[in-house]
N, C-alpha and C positions, 0 to 999 in steps of 0.2 A: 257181042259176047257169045261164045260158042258154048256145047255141051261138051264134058269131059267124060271119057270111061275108066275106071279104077277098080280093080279087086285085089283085096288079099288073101293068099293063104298059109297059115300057120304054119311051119315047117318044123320049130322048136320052140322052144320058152323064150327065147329073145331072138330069131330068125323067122323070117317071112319072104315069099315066092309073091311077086307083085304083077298082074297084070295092064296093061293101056291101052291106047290104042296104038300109043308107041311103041309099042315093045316088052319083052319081059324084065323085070331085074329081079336083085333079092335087096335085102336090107337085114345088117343084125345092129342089137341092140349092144351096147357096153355103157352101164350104169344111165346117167339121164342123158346121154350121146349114142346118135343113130346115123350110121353111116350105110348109103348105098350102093350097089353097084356099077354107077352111073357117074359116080362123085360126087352125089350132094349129102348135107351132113344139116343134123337137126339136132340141137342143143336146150333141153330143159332148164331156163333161169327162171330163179326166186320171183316170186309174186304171179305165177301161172303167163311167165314170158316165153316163146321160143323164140330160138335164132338159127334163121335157115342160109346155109350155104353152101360155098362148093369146095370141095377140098384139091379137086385135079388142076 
């Protein structure tokens, strides 16, 4: 198991500037759906579940 590096930074009220070690992306929010600029997509379900995937 490796270390991971992660930052974000705010850029609006539902948009964020994400740093890695991979690289940069952004991610906005639209209601309990987060899609990034990378193609992966996070989904807020009932009972505190998400659903992570890729949309490309």
């Amino acid at each position: 198991m490796g270390f991971q590096y992660r930052k974000r930074k705010k850029l609006s009220k539902d948009s964020w500037l994400n740093y890695s070690g991979s690289g940069v992306s952004t991610s906005k929010r639209f209601g309990p759906v987060t899609v990034n600029s990378r193609g992966g997509v996070w989904v807020k379900l009932p009972g505190g579940l998400t659903y992570r995937g890729k949309w490309k």
